[in-house]
C-alpha positions as CSV (number, residue, x, y, z in Angstrom):
1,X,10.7,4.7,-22.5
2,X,13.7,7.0,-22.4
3,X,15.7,6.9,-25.7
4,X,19.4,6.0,-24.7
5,X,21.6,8.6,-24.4
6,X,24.6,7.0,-26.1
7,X,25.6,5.0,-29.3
8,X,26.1,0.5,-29.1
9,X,27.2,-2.0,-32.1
10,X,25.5,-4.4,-29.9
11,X,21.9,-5.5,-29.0
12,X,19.9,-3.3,-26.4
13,X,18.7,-5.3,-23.9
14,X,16.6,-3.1,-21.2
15,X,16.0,-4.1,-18.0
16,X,12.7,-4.5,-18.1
17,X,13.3,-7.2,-20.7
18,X,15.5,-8.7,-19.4
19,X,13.7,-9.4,-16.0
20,X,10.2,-10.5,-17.3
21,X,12.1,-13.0,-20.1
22,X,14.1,-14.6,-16.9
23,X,10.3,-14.9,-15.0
24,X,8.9,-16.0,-17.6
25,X,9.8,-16.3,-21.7
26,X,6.2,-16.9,-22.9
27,X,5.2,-13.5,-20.5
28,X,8.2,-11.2,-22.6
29,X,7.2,-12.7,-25.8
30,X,3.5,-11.6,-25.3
31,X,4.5,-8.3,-24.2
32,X,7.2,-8.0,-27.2
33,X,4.3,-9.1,-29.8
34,X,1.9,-6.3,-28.9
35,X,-0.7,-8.9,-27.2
36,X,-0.4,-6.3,-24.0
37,X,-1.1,-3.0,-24.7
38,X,-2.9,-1.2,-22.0
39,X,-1.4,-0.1,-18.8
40,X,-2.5,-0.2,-15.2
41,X,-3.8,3.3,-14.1
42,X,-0.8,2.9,-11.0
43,X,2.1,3.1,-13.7
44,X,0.9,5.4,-15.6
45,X,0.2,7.6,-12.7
46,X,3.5,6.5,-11.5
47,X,5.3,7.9,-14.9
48,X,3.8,11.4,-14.6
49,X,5.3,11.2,-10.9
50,X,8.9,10.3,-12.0
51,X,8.4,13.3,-14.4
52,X,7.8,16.0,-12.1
53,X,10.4,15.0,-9.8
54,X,13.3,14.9,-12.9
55,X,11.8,18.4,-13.9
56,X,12.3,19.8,-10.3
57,X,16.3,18.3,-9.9
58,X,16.9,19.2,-13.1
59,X,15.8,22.7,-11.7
60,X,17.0,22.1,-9.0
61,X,20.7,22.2,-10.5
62,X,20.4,25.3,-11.9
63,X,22.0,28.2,-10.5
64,X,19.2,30.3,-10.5
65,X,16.8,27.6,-9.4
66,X,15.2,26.8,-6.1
67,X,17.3,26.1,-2.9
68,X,15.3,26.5,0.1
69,X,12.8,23.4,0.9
70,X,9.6,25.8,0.5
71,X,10.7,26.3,-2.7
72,X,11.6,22.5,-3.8
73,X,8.3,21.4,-2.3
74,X,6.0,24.5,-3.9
75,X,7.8,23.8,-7.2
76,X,7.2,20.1,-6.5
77,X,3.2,20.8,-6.1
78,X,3.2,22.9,-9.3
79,X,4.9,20.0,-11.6
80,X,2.8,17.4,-11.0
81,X,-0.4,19.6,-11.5
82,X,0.8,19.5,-14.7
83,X,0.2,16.0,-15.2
84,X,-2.2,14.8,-17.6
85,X,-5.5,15.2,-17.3
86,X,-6.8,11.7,-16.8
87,X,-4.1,10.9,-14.5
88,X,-3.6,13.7,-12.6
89,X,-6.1,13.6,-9.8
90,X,-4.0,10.0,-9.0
91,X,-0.9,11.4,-9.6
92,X,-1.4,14.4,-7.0
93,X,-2.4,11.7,-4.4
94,X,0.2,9.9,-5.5
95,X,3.2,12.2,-4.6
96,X,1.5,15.0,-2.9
97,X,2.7,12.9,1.1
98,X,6.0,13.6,-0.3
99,X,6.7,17.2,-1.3
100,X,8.5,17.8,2.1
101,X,10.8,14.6,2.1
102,X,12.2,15.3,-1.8
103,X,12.6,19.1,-0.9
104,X,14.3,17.7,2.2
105,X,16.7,15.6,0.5
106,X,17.5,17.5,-2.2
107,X,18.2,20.7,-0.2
108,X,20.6,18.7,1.9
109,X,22.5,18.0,-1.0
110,X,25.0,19.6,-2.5
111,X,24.2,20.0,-6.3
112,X,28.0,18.9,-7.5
113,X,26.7,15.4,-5.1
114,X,24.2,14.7,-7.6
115,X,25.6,12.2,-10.0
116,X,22.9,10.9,-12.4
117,X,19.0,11.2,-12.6
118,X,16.0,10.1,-14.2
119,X,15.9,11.9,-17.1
120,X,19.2,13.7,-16.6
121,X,21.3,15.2,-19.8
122,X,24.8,14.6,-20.9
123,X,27.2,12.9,-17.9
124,X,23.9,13.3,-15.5
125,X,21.8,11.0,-17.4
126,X,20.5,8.1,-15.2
127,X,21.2,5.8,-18.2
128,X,23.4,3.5,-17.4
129,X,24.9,0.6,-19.8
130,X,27.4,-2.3,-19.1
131,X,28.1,-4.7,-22.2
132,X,28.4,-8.6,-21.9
133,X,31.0,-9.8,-25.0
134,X,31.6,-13.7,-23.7
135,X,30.3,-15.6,-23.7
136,X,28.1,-15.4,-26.2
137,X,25.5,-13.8,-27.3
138,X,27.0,-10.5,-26.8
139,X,24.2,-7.6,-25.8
140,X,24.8,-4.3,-23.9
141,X,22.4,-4.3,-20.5
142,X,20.5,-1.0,-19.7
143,X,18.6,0.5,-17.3
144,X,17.9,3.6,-15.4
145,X,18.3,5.0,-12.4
146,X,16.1,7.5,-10.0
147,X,18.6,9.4,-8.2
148,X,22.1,8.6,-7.3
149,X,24.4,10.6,-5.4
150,X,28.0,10.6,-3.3
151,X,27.9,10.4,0.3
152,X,30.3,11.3,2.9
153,X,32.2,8.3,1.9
154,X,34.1,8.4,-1.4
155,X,33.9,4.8,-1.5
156,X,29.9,4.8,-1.2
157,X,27.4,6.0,-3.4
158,X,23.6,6.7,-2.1
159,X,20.7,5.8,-4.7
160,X,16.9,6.7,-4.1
161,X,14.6,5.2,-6.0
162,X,11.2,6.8,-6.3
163,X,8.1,4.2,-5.9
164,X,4.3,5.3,-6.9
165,X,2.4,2.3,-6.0
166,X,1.2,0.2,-2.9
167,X,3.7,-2.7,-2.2
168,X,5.5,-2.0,1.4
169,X,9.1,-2.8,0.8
170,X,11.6,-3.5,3.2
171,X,15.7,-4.1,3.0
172,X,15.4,-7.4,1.9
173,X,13.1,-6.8,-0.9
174,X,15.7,-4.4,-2.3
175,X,18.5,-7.0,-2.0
176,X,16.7,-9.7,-3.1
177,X,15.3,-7.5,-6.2
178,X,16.6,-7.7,-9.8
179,X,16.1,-4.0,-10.4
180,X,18.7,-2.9,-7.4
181,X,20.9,-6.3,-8.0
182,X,21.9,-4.7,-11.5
183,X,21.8,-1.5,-10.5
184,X,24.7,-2.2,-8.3
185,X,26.4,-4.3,-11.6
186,X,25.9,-1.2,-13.6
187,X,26.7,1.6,-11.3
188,X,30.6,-0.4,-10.3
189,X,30.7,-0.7,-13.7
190,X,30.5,3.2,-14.8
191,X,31.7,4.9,-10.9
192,X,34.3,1.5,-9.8
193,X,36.9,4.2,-10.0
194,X,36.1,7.6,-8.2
195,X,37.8,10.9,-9.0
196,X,39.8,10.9,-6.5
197,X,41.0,7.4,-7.6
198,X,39.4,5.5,-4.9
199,X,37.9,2.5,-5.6
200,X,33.7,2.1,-4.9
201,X,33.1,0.0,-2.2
202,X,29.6,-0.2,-1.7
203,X,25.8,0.7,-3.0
204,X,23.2,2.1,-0.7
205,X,20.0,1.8,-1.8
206,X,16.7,3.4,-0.2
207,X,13.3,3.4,-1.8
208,X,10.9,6.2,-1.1
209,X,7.4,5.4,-0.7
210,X,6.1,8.4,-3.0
211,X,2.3,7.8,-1.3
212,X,3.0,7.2,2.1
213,X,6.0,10.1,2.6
214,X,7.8,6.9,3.9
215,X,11.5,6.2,3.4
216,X,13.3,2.2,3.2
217,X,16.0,2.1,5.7
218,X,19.3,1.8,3.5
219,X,20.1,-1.4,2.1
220,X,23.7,-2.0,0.9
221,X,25.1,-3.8,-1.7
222,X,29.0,-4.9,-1.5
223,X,32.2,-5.9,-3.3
224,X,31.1,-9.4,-2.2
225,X,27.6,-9.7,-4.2
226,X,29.0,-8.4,-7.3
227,X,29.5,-12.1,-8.7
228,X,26.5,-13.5,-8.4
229,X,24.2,-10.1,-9.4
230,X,26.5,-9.9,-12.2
231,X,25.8,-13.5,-12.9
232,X,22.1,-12.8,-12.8
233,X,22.2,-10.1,-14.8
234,X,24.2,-12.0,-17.9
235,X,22.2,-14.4,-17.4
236,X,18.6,-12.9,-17.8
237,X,20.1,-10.5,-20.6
238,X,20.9,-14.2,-22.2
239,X,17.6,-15.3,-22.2
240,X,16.4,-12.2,-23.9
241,X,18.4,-12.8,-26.7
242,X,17.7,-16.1,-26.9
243,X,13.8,-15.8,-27.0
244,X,14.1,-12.8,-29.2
245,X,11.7,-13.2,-32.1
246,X,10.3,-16.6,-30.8
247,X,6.3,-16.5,-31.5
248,X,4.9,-16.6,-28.1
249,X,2.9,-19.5,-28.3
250,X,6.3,-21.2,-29.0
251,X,8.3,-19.6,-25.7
252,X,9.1,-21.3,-23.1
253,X,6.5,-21.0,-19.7
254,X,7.3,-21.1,-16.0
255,X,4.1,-21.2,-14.6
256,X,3.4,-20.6,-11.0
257,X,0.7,-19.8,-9.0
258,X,2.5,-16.9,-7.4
259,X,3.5,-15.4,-10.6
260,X,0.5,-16.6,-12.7
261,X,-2.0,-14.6,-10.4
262,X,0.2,-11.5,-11.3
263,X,1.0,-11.8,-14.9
264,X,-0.4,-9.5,-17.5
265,X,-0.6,-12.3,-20.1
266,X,-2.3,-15.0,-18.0
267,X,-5.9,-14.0,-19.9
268,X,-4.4,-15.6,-22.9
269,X,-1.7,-18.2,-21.8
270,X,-2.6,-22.2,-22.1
271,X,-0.7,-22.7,-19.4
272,X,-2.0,-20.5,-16.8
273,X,-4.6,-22.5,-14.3
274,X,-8.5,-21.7,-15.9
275,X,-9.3,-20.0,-12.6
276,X,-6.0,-17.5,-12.6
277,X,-7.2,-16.8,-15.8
278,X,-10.5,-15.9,-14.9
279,X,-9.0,-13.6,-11.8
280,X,-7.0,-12.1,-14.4
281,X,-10.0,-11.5,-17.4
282,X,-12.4,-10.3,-14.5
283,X,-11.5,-9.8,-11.3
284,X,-15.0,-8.2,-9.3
285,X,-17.0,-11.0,-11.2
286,X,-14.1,-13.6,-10.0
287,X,-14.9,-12.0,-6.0
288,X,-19.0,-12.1,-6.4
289,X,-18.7,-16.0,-7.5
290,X,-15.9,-16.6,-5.2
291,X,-18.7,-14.8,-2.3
292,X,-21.2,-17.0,-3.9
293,X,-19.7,-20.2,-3.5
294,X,-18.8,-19.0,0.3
295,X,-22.5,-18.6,0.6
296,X,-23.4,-22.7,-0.8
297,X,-20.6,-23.6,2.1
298,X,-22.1,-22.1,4.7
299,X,-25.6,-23.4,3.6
300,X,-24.4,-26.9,3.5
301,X,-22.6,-26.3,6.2
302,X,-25.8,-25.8,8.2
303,X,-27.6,-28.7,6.8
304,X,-24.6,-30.8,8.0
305,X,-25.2,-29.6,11.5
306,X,-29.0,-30.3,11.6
307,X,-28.4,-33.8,11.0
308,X,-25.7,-34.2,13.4
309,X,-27.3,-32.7,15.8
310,X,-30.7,-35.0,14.9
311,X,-28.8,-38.0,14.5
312,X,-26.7,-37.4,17.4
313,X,-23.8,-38.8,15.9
314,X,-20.9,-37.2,13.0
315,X,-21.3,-37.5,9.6
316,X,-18.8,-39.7,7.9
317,X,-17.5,-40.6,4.4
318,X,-15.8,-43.9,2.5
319,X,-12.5,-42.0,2.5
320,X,-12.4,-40.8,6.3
321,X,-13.4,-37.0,6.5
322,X,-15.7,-36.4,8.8
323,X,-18.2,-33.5,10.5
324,X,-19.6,-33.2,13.7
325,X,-18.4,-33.2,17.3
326,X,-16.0,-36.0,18.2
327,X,-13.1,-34.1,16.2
328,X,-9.8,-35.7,18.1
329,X,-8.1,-33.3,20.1
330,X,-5.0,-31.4,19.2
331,X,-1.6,-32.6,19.6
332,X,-0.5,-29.6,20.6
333,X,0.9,-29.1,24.1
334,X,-1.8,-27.2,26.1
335,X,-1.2,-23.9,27.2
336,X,-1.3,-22.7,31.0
337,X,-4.5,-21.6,32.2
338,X,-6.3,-20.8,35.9
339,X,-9.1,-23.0,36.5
């Protein structure tokens, strides 16, 4: 986690935080108490990625550095050979589809373009704050970005955001997402005013698929969506502060299925369902009894049909399901056919 690169009287709260609290209090609290300590191979793959690309822009802006793509994508293939040992053989898949399309970006821009960066120093950094006074509590919001830099348009600025794992996103995942909601929150608050006194209109946002070489269209964020992502963000940062130090047994839960089947903490909540649990705890034993059970269906399944097809009539039960033949047609209107 990167340390912050400037001083705050007031609570940190990260965005990170801030996002799992709003999903889910009982999830941050486990987290925050130590209860979930390992990480999945993906992020930490994922981390040695994000640290070869910061090393080669922050190369990259040096005078004597590398300018052509050749050298961007060699220097590229170097840095993440560095990685460490046990993750490197992932991280190299994970980034090695993409040499081409960072050395292409980056050598189309123009290094005074680059604004802020992952692991940038001084006015560079990618650390960006915003604090929330009133209402109360009061907290400062952080979080940090990939790569932003100015476009054509001094009213638009152009962040790339550098993913390592498997999802497939698309535009509306990006405006739909927390992440880039207060990303746009934080980057009107610290570029709303441009040097030349302009003021910022918009946020493009494109997410490079670091395994795949594959590149989101741009999704934009406007004047108009600053209320409500702003909102958000207060709002989650709120709920940070307001479970802060709660045990976790004591948080508040917002179980679902769809986030339950996700969560890192579902091994040891009470509320998760036993069986998202179990898929949690276990997943390849969760798949052979899952392939097991398949197996007892179809094998019932087949005794079902004997005797139907003995008895000549469907088998039917006291509350109404039935198996056999005389299943009632569809009500679906038929398609056209030649017969």
């Amino acid at each position: 986690m990167s340390e912050l690169p400037f001083e705050t009287e007031l609570p940190v709260v990260r965005r990170s935080e801030a996002e799992s609290c709003a999903n889910c209090p009982a999830q941050a609290r486990y987290r925050a108490e130590g209860h979930i300590t390992s990480v999945g191979q993906i992020a930490e793959s994922g981390e040695e990625v994000h640290q070869a690309i910061s090393r080669v822009v922050d190369a990259f802006l040096d005078p004597d550095g590398p300018r052509s793509r050749g050298e961007i994508a060699d220097l590229l293939r170097n840095e993440i050979q560095l990685a460490r040992t046990d993750l490197q053989p992932d991280a190299v898949e994970a980034l090695h589809r993409s040499y081409w399309k960072i050395a292409e970006l980056l050598s189309d821009t123009h290094f005074a373009d680059i604004i802020c960066f992952d692991g940038g120093q001084g006015q560079r950094s990618g650390q960006l704050a915003i604090d929330f006074t009133s209402p109360l509590p009061a907290f400062q919001f952080s979080s940090e970005l990939d790569f932003l830099r100015a476009t054509e348009s001094p009213a638009v600025l152009e962040e790339w955001d550098w993913k390592t794992g498997h999802k497939f996103w698309t535009e509306k995942d990006i405006i739909n997402s927390f992440q880039f909601q207060s990303h746009w929150v934080l980057v009107d608050e610290a570029f709303r005013r441009r040097d030349n006194g302009e003021r910022l209109e918009a946020l493009d946002v494109r997410i490079l698929n670091t395994r795949t070489g594959k590149a989101t269209w741009g999704a934009r964020f406007t004047r108009d969506m600053l209320p409500a992502a702003r909102a958000w963000v207060q709002r989650s940062g709120a709920e940070h502060c307001r479970w802060d130090g709660v045990a976790a047994e004591k948080a508040e839960t917002r179980p679902t299925r769809e986030k339950c089947r996700i969560c890192d903490a579902a091994a040891i909540c009470k509320v998760a369902d036993s069986d998202v649990s179990q898929l949690v705890v276990d997943p390849g034993t969760f798949l052979e009894v899952t392939l097991a059970i398949q197996e007892r269906v179809d094998a019932r399944k087949a005794l079902m049909s004997g005797w139907v097809e003995s008895q000549g009539r469907d088998i039917v039960s006291v509350e109404g399901s039935s198996f056999g033949f005389d299943k009632p047609p569809s009500n679906r209107k038929p398609t056209k056919s030649f017969y």
